[in-house]
N, C-alpha and C positions, 0 to 999 in steps of 0.2 A: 580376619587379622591373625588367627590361632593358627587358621591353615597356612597362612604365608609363611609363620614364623615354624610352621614344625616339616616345611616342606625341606631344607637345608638337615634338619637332623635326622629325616627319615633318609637323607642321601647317603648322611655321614656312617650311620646304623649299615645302612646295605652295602655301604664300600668296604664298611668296616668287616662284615660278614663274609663278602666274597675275597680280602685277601689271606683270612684266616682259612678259607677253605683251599688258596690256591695254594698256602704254603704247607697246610699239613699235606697236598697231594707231592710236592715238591719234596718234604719229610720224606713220604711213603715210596718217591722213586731212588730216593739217595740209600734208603735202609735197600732195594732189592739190586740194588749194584753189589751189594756186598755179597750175594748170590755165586757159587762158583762160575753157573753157565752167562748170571748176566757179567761177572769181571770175563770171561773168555770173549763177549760179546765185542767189550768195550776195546780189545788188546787186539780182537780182529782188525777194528776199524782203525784205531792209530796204523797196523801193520800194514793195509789198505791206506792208508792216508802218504806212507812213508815211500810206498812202492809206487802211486801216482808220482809223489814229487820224483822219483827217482826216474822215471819213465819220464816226465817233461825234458827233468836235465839231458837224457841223453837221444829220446827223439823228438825233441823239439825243435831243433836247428836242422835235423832231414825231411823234416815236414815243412820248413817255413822254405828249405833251397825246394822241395819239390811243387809248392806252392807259385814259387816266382819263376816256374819254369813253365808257369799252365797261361803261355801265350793266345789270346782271342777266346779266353772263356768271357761270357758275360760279369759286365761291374757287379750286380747282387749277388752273382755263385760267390767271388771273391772277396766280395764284405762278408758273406758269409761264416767262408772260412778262416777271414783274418780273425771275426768275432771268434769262431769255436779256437783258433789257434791264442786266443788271450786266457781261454780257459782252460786251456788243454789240460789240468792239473783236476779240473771240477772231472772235465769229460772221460777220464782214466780211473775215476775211483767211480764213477757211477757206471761203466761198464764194465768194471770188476764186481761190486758187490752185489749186483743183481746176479749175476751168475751164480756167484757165492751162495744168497738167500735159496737162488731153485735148489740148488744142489743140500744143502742143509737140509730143505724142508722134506726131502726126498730119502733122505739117510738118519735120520733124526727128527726128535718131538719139534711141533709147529713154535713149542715154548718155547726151546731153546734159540730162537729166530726171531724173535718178536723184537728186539732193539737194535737188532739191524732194518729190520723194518724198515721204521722209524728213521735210522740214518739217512737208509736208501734213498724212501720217501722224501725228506728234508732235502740232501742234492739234487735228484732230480728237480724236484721243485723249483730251488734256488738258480736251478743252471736253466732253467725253460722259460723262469721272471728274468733274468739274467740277459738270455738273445731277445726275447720278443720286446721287452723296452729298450733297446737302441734303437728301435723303431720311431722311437719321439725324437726328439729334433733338439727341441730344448734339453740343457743341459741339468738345469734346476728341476725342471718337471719331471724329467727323464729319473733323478737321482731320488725325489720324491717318491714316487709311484713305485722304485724298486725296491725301498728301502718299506715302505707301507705294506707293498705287496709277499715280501721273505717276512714280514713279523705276522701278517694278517694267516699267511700259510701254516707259519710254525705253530698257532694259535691253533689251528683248525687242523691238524697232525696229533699233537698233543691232546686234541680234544678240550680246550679251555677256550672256545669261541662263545659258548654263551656267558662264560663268567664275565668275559672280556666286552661284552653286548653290554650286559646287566649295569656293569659297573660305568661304562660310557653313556648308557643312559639316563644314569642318573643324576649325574652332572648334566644341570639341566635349567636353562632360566623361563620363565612363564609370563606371558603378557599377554593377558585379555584371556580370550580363546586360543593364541599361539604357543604351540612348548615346544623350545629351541633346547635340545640336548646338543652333547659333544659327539655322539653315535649318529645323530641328524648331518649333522655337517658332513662329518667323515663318508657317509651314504652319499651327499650331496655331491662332494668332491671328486667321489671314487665313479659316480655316473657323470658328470659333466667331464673329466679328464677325459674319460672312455668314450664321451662323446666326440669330443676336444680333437682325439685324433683320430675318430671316422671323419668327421668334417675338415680336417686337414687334408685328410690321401682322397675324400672325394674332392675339393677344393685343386689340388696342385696336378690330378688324373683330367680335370675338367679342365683349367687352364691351360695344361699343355695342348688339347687337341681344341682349344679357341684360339689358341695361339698359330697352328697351323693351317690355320682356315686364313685361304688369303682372300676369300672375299669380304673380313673385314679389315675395317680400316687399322691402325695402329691403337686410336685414340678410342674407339670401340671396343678393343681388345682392350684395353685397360679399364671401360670401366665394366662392363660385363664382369671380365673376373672380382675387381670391388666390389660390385655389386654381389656376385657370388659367395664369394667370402663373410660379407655381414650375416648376408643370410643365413648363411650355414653355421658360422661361428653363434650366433646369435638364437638359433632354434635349438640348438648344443643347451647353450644357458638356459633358456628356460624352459625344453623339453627335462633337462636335467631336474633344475627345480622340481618341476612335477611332479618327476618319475618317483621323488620321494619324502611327494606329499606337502610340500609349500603351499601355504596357502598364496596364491602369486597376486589378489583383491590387493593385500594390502602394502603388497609393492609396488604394484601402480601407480596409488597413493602418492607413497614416498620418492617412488624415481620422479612422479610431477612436481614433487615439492625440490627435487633436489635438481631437476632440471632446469626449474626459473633461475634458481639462485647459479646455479652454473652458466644462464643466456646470460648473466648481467659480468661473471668475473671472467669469463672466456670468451668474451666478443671478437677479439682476433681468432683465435683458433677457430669456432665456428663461422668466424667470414672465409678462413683458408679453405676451409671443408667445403663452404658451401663453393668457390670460388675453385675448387680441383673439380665439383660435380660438374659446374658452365664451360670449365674448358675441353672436357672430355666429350659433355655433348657440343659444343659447335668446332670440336675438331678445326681451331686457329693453331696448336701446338700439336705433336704427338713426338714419339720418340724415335731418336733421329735426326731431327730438324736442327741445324742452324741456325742459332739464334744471336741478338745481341739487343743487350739491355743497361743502358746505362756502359758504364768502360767494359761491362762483361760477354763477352764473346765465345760461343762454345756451343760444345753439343749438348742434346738433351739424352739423357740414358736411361732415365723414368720418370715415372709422373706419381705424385704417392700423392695422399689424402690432408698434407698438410703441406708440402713444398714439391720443388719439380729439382731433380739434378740435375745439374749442367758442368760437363766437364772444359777446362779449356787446352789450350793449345803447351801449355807448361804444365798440364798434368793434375793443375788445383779440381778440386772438383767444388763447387758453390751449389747451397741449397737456397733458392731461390723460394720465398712464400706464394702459394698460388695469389694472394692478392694482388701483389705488385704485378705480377703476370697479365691482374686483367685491367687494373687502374692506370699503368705505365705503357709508356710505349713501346710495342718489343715488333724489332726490326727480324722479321722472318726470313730467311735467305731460302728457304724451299718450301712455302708453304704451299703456293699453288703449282709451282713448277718450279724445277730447278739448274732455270736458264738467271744468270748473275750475270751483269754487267759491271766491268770495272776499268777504273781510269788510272791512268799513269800522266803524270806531267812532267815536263820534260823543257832545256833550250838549245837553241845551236846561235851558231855566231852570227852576225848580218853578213858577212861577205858568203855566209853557203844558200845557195838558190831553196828558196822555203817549198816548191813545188818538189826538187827531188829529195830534199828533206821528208816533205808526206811519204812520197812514196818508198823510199828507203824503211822509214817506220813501222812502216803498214807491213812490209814485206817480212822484217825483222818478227813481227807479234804473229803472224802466220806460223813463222819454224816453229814458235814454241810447242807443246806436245798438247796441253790442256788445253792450248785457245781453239776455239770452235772456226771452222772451217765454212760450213754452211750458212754463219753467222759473221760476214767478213765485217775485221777491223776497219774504223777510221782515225783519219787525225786530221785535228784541224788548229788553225792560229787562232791564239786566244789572248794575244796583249803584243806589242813592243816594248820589252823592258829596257832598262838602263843597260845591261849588256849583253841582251840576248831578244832574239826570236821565242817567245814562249809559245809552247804546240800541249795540246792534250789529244792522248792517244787512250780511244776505247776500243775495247773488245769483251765478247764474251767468254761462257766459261761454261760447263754442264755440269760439274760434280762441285761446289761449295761445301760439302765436308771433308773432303782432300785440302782444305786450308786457302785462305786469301793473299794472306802477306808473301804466301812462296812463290804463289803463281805470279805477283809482282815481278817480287825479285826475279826469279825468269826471264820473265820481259826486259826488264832493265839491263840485264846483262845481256841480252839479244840485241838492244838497242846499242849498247858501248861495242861489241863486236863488230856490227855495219857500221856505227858510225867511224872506227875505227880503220874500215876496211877501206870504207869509200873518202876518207879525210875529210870529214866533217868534226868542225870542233865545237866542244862544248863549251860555252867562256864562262867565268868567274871572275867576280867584283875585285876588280886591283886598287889599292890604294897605294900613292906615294908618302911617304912620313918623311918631313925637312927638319931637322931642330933647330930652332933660333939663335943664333949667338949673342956677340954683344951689341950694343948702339950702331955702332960703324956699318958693320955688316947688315943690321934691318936698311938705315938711312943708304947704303947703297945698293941696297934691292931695288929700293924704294926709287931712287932716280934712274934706274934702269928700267922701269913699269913691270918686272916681272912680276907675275900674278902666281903665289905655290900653295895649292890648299893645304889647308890644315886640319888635322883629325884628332 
């Protein structure tokens, strides 16, 4: 009980010890600025600081035209140099003052150089953490890891990395045989990141060239790489842990404990997942495909881990959950082939002959450009209506993600031109409307026997 309670004061004792120590060193640099050579030091590097900015202002804009004149270089030479040209202010003082240090140390004592050093050192640093994390992807992680990375540096320039160790680890909590410091984490953090995004570029290096492999399927492709991606992300985590020193026994543990309790409040999510693994393997969808589900009609544009995309015809794009994909019925338009048949209904009047009607139709859904040739149209009679001959004309079609409803309308208007040409009409329902007037006028309808409906 004695050790619990003096373990928070032996923390508070050593934080207390190492800021006292970092501030008399902080005392000890302020007192040797007052130094003649270290103030010339200081008056060098503002005058260096001044002469950078002055160099951006005036070639910065004949760097950026002679930048956007370098037609068919590769995109990374040009992210490159867009990055260096965001810095161009860092990149002009740090190839001025290393010149500066050789030459100092060559004409003068190594002492009178020693805070430029340190500047040098500090830019370059800052400028090299600077381009290599725009390599992350993530904006948040990205700004993390730079911001961790210029103070971890400055830390270790300065020479105050182990104070700076000491003092994080001893903020520190204890449980059992486990001791969770703030220096632990940070360790953790800084290997799992670093793994984070080797497993990324080998991740998105390996999907691209699974992607070009056309001997697999779409739907293959997609879960390979899924499947790649766990893996990789996921041996990141806990190769990370390891690397420093978790005991991983008794997360096991806890991820089983926290697993039940997640099977019971995430039961949809974990049907999505498991229900995006069964459509990947029995390849009924992949991306691409023409589908229709319920009023939704569209294409698919990817298949992710918890829903499938589908864009439609007006641009909406719907996230569809893999379950209803496999509970529901979803009308494939190419899943084993991408031969569609489709119908147009249509009427002509009883006095036009219904045989050259067929053939007039038939000939008509031929011009059009999408309907299949080798796949000839038919048309046949499918009622006597009230004022028409009713015909349904089918044909085929071979590309169903070029759209349904157009290739219709196509037809239809193929149809109105012959029927146009050859004077076939198309009739519509007429009605007569009489108004009734007074007495007189019904009672001499009425002994006339005319008969006038009424609507």
């Amino acid at each position: 009980m004695a050790q619990e309670t003096a373990t928070p004061m032996d923390a508070a004792a050593n934080a207390q010890e190492i800021a006292l120590g970092v501030w008399g060193q902080i005392l000890s640099f302020g007192n040797d600025l007052l130094r003649p050579w270290n103030a010339y030091q200081v008056l060098i590097v503002v005058g260096l600081a001044i002469v950078a900015h002055i160099l951006m202002k005036v070639l910065g804009p004949h760097i950026y035209d002679w930048m956007r004149a370098r037609e068919g270089w590769p995109k990374w030479r040009m992210r490159f140099l867009v990055l260096l040209h965001r810095r161009l202010r860092m990149v002009f003082f740090v190839a001025m003052i290393w010149p500066l240090i050789w030459v100092m140390r060559e004409v003068t004592w190594p002492s009178r150089s020693y805070l430029l050093v340190f500047v040098a050192q500090l830019a370059l640093a800052w400028l090299v953490i600077a381009i290599v994390t725009r390599l992350i992807v993530n904006g948040f992680a990205r700004s993390l890891v730079r911001y961790v990375g210029w103070t971890w540096v400055t830390l270790a320039i300065l020479g105050l990395t182990d104070e700076a160790q000491s003092l994080l680890d001893s903020a520190a909590i204890e449980a059992g045989e486990m001791r969770l410091s703030l220096w632990l984490i940070l360790q953790a953090v800084a290997v799992i990141v670093a793994l984070t995004i080797a497993a990324r570029f080998v991740s998105i290096t390996t999907a691209a060239r699974i992607r070009r492999n056309a001997e697999i399927s779409p739907s293959m492709q997609v879960l390979a790489i899924k499947f790649l991606q766990v893996v990789l992300y996921g041996a990141a985590f806990f190769i990370g842990l390891r690397a420093v020193g978790v005991d991983l026994t008794g997360l096991a543990v806890l991820s089983g404990a926290i697993g039940v309790g997640l099977g019971f409040g995430l039961q949809k999510v974990v049907s999505n997942l498991v229900s995006g693994i069964i459509i990947l393997l029995d390849k009924s969808i992949k991306p691409g495909d023409v589908i229709s589900l319920g009023d939704t009609f569209g294409w698919i544009n990817s298949l992710g881990a918890r829903y499938v995309s589908i864009t439609t015809r007006d641009g909406r794009e719907y996230l569809i959950p893999n379950e209803d994909l496999i509970t529901g019925q979803v009308v494939n338009w190419s899943h084993s082939n991408d031969f569609v048949r489709l119908d147009v209904y249509f009427g002509t009047a009883y006095q036009n002959d219904p045989h050259e009607v067929r053939r007039i139709a038939i000939a008509a859904a031929q011009r059009v450009e999408r309907v299949l040739s080798s796949k000839q149209p038919v048309c046949h009679i499918v009622g006597f209506g009230d004022s028409s001959v009713d015909y349904i004309l089918r044909f085929w079609i071979l590309d169903p993600t070029a759209g349904l409803t157009n290739i219709r309308g196509n037809v239809y208007l193929a149809l109105w031109d012959a029927f146009r040409d050859n004077g076939i009409s198309i009739p519509f329902p007429q009605r007569e409307v009489r108004m009734l007037g007074d007495d007189t006028d019904g009672a001499s309808e009425a002994e006339s026997g005319s008969q006038t409906p009424r609507t």
